[in-house]
C-alpha angles and dihedrals in degrees: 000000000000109000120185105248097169146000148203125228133195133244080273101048092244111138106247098168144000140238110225125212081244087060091256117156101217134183120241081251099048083046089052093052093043111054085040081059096047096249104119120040126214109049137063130214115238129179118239138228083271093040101251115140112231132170130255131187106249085219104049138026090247146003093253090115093056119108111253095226121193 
């Protein structure tokens, strides 16, 4: 199974896509889809205060620790 190994931000450090451990480039949406349907291990979708759904590392509280790959 599929596992994030990187991501890109954005000027504003907003994560905008993800590096797979395929080598796939993915949008945050394609991410989102992707982990709800058991593709990607590793991280888990949650609703926020707002009720967007958003994704979070199982491991971690965040994906600061992630590599910002280019």
């Amino acid at each position: 199974m599929e596992t994030i190994t990187g991501l890109h931000r954005n000027h504003f450090g907003q994560i905008i896509s993800f590096v797979t451990s395929e080598g796939r480039v993915i949008s945050y949406q394609k991410a989102l889809m992707d982990a709800e349907n058991g593709l990607i291990s590793g991280v888990q979708t949650d609703v926020d205060l707002e009720g967007n759904m958003y994704l979070k590392p199982e491991n971690t509280q965040n994906f600061d620790d992630f590599p910002n790959l280019f």
